[in-house]
C-alpha positions as CSV (number, residue, x, y, z in Angstrom):
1,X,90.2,79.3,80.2
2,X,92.5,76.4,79.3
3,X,95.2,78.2,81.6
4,X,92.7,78.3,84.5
5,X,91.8,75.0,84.3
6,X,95.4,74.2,84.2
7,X,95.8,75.7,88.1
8,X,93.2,74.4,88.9
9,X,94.8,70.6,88.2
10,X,98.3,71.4,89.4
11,X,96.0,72.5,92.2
12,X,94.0,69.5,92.7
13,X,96.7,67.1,92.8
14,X,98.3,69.5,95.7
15,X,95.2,69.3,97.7
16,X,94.7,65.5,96.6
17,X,98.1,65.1,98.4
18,X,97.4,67.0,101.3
19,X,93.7,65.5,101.2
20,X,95.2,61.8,101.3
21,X,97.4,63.1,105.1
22,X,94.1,64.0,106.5
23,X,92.6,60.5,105.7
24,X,95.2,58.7,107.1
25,X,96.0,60.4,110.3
26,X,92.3,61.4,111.1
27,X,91.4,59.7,114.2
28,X,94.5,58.8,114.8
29,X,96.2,61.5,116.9
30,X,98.3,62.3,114.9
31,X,99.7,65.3,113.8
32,X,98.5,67.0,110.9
33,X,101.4,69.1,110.8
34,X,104.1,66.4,110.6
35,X,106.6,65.1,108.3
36,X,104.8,62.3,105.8
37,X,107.2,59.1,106.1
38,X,106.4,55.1,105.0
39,X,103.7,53.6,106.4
40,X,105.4,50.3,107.2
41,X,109.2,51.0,108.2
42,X,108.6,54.7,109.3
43,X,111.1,56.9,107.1
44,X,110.6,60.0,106.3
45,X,109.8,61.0,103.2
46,X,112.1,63.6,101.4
47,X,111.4,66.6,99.4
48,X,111.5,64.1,96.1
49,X,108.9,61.6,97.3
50,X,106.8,64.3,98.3
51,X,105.8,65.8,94.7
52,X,102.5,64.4,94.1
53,X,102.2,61.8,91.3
54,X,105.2,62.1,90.4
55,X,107.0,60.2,93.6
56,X,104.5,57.1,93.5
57,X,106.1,56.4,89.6
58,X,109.5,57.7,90.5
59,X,109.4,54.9,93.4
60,X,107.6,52.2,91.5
61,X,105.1,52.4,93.9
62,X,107.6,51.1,96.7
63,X,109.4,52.3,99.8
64,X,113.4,53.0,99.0
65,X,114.5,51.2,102.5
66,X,112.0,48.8,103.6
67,X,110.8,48.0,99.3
68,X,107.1,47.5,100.9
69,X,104.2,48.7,98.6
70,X,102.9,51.9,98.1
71,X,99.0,51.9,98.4
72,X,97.5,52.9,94.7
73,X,95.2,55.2,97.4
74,X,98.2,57.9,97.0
75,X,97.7,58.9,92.8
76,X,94.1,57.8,92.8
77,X,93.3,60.5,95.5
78,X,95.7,63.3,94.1
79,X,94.4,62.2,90.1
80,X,90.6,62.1,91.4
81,X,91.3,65.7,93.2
82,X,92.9,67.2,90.1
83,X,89.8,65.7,88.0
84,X,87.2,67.2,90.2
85,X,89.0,70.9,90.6
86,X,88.9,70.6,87.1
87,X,85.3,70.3,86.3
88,X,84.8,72.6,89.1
89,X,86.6,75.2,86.9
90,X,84.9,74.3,84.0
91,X,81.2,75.1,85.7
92,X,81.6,78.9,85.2
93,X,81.0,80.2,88.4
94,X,82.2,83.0,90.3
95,X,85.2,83.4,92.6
96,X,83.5,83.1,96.0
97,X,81.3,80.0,94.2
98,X,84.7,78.8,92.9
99,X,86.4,78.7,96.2
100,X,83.4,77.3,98.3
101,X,82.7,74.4,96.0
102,X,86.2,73.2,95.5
103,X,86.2,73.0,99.3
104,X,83.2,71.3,99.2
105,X,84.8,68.9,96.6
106,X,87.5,68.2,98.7
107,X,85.5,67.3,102.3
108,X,83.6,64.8,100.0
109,X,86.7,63.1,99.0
110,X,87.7,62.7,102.5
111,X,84.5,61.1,103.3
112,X,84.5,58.7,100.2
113,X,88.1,57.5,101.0
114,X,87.4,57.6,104.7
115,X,84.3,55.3,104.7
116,X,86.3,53.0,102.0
117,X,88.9,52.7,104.5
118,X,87.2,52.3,107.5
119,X,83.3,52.1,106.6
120,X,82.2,54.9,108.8
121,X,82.2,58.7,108.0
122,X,83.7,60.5,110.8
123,X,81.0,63.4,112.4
124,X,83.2,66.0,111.9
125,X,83.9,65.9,108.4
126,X,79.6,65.6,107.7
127,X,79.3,68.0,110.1
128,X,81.4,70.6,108.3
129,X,79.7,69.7,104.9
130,X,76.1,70.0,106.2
131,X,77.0,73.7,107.6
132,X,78.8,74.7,104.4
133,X,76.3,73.2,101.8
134,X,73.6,75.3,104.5
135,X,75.5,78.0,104.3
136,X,76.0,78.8,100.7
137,X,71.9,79.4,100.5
138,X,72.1,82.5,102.0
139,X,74.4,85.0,99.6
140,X,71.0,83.8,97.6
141,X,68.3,83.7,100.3
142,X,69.8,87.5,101.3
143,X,68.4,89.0,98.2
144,X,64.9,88.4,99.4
145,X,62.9,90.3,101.8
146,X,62.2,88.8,105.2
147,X,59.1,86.8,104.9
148,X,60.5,85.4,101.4
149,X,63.7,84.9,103.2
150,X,61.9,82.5,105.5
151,X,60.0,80.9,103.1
152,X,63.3,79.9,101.2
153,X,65.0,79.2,104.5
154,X,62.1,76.6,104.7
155,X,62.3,75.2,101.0
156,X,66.3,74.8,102.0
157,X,65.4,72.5,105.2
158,X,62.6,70.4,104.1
159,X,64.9,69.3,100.7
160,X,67.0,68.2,103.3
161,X,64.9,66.3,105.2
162,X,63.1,65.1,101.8
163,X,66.1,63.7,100.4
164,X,67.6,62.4,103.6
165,X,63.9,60.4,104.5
166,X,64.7,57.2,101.9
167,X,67.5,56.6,103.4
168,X,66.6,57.1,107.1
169,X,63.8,54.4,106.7
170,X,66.3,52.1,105.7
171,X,68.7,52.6,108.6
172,X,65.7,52.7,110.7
173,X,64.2,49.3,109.2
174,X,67.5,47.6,109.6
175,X,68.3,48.8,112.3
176,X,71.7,49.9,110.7
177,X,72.4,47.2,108.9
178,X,71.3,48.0,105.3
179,X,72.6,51.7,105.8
180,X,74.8,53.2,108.1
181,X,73.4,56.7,110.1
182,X,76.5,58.5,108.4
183,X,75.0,58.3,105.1
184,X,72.0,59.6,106.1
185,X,73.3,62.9,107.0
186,X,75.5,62.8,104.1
187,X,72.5,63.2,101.9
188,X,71.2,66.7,103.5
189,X,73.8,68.1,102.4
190,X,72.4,66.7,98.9
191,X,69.0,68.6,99.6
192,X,70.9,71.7,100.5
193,X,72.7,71.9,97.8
194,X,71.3,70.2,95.1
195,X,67.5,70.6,96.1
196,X,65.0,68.3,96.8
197,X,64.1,66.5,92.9
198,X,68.2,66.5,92.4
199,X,69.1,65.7,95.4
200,X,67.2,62.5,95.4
201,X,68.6,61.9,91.8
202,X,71.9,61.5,93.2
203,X,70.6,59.4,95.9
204,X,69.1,56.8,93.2
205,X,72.7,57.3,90.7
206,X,74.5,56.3,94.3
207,X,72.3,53.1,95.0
208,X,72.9,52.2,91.0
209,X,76.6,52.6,91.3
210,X,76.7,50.6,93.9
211,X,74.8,47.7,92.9
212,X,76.8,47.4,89.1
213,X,80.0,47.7,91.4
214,X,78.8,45.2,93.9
215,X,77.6,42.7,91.5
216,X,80.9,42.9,89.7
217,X,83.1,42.8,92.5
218,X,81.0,39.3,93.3
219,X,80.5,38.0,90.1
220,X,83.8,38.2,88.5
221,X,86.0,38.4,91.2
222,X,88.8,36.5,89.1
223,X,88.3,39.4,86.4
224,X,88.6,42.3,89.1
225,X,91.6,41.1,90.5
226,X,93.7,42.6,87.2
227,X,92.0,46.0,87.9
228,X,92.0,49.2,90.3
229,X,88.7,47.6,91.5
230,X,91.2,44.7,92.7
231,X,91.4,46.4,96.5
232,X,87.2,45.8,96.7
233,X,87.5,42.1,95.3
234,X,89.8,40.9,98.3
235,X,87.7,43.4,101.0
236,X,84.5,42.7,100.0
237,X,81.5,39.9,99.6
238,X,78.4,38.7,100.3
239,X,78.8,39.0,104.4
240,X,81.0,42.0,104.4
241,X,79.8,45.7,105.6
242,X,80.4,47.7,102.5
243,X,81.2,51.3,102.2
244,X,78.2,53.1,100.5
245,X,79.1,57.1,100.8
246,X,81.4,56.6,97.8
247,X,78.6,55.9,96.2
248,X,76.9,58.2,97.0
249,X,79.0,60.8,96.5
250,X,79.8,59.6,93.0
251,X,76.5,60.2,92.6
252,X,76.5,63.5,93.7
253,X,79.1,64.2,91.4
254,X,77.2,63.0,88.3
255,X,74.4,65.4,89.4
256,X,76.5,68.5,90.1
257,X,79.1,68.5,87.1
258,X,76.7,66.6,84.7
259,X,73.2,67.6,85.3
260,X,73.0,64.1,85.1
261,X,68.6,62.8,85.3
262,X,68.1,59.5,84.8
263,X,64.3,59.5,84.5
264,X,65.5,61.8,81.3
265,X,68.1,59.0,80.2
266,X,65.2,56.3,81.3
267,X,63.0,58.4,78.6
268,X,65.4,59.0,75.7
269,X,66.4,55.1,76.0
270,X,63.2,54.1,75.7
271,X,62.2,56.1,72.4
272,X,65.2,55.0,71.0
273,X,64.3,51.6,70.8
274,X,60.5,52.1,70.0
């Protein structure tokens, strides 16, 4: 097992690396296919600054002509990758489970970086993760005869909708202020593959990540500034639009890898202290 979940890391920081290419040039016109090279002066990249991890240390986190700085985005996307395939491996699933969930995995950190870059979540890329999160129900739905088959079908849909319906009232309160329509597709995806009672879970983890991170980032912005969470300090305050899908999706994660409930840790806090 320890040798699997080796791959599966050397793995993750591959994809991370290849993950971080499709962030940057999405949208863009751009080539996916194309040689990597510094964002600033241009340069290719050689074979050497292309291992993952390794180059960003090698370099000291700068270019080798122009000496401009490296963003952090590079290792924290091939590190985060690696981390995920990892508990991926560790959930004991099949092959074809494997496979479909490490994709999965790997379109949500797309849309986490994405939306931190650019707050917005690009259709496509939800798009693709509500069809595949919809279509992983039916290797289970198949084993059913038709009328349970439907039934199920139904159970799939309406955790969607149940879990996406919070978040839709908000958008359609504010108008799109408070919450942007992207996340409210996100979240199907949640229902589809989570169900409806866990799916909602890592809606209400998403909304409590956020608000510890955003309180911190605004009231100790001095502090933050010597930290990875320095990037949100200098992007973000009161009056900004701020990115909520990784949120969300950290959320998400807690849920799927963790099993994580926190009317259950809400519970066991309590007696603990009575």
């Amino acid at each position: 097992m320890t040798f699997e979940l080796l791959i599966l890391a050397m793995l993750g920081v591959i994809v991370g690396s290849f993950l971080n290419v499709l962030i940057l040039r999405l949208n863009t016109g751009r080539s996916n296919s194309g040689r990597s090279g510094c964002m600033n002066c241009g340069i290719q990249l050689t074979w050497k600054e292309l291992i993952p991890l390794f180059s960003f240390a090698a370099q000291s986190g700068r270019c080798r002509l122009c000496g401009s700085a490296i963003s952090h985005q590079y290792w924290l996307v091939e590190l985060s990758t690696a981390i995920l395939f990892v508990l991926v491996g560790m959930q004991n699933l099949d092959l074809f489970e494997t496979v479909t969930l490490l994709f999965i995995v790997s379109v949500l950190v797309i849309m986490a970086v994405y939306d931190f870059r650019h707050t917005i979540i690009p259709n496509k890329i939800v798009y693709i993760f509500l069809a595949v999160t919809f279509a992983t129900q039916f290797p289970l739905l198949g084993t059913f005869g038709f009328s349970e088959l439907v039934l199920n079908l139904f159970f799939v849909v309406a955790s969607g909708v149940i879990v996406t319906s919070p978040l839709f009232v908000l958008w359609a309160i504010s108008g799109g202020r408070w919450m942007g329509f992207g996340d409210v597709k996100l979240v199907i995806g949640f229902g589809f593959s989570l169900g409806a009672y866990y799916g909602l879970m890592a809606v209400l983890l998403g909304f409590m990540i956020g608000a510890v991170i955003g309180l911190l980032l605004l009231a100790i912005p001095k502090v933050i500034k010597y930290t990875p969470l320095r990037p949100f300090a200098t992007r973000f305050t009161m009056s900004s639009e701020v990115p909520f899908a990784p949120f969300l999706i950290a959320g998400f994660f807690l849920v799927l890898f963790f099993n994580i409930d926190v009317f259950v840790l809400t519970e066991l806090f309590y007696d603990s202290i009575i």
